[in-house]
C-alpha positions as CSV (number, residue, x, y, z in Angstrom):
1,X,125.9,166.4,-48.0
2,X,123.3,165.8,-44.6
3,X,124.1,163.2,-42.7
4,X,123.5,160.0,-43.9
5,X,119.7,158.2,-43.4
6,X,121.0,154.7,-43.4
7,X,123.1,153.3,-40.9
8,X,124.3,149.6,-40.5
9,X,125.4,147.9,-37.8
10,X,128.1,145.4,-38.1
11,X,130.6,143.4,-37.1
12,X,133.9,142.1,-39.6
13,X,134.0,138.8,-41.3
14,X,130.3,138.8,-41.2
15,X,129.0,137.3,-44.6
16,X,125.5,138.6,-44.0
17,X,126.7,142.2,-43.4
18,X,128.8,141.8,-46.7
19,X,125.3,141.1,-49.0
20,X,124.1,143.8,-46.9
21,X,126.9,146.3,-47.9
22,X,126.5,145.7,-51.0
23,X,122.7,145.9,-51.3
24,X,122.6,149.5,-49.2
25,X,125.9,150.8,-51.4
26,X,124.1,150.0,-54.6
27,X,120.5,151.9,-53.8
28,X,122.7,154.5,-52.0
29,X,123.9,155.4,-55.5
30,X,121.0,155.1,-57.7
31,X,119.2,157.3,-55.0
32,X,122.3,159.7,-53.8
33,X,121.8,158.9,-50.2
34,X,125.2,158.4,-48.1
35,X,125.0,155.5,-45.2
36,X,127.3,155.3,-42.1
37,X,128.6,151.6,-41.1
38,X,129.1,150.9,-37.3
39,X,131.2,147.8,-35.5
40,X,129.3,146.5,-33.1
41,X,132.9,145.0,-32.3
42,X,134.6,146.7,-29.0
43,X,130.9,148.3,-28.1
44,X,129.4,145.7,-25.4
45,X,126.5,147.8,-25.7
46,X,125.9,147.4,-29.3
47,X,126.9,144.0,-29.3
48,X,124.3,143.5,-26.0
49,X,122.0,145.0,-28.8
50,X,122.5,143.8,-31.6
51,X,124.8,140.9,-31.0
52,X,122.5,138.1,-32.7
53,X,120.3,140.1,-35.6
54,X,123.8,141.6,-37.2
55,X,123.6,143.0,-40.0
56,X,121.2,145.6,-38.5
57,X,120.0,148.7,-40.8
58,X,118.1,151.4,-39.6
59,X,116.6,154.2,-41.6
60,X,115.8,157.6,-40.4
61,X,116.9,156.8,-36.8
62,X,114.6,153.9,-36.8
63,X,115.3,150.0,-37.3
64,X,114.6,148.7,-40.7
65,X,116.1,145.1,-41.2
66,X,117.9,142.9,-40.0
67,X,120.1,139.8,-40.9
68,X,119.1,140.9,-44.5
69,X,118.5,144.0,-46.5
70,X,115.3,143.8,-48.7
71,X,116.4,146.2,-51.6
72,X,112.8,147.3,-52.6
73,X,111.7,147.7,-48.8
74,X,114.6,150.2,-48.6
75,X,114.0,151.9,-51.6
76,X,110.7,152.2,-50.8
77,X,111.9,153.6,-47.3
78,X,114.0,156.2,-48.9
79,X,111.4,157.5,-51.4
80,X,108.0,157.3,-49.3
């Protein structure tokens, strides 16, 4: 399998990145597209980044969402 298109950008106990995981593992499947998750925890960088807008998806390298994951918009994303 390539590397994966999606990646999102976490932190644990994060509510908002659990609806998120659940959103990107369900198109993931229907579409057979992989993702990679990434703690922002123990990065400061990432957490300089993305600290307040976690969860934070990108697609292709780029940002996508953040906070929330609209499942059509990433569909959409993935099939365009």
């Amino acid at each position: 399998m390539s590397d994966p298109r999606i990646t999102l950008y976490s932190r644990p106990g994060c509510h908002l990145c659990d609806d998120a995981r659940l959103v990107i593992e369900r198109v993931c499947a229907d579409l057979g597209e992989a993702y990679a998750e990434v703690s922002i925890d123990g990065d400061p960088a990432l957490q300089e980044r993305f600290g307040e807008e976690i969860p934070v998806t990108f697609v292709d390298g780029r940002q996508h969402d953040f906070w929330r994951v609209d499942e059509q918009r990433l569909r959409a994303a993935l099939t365009g």
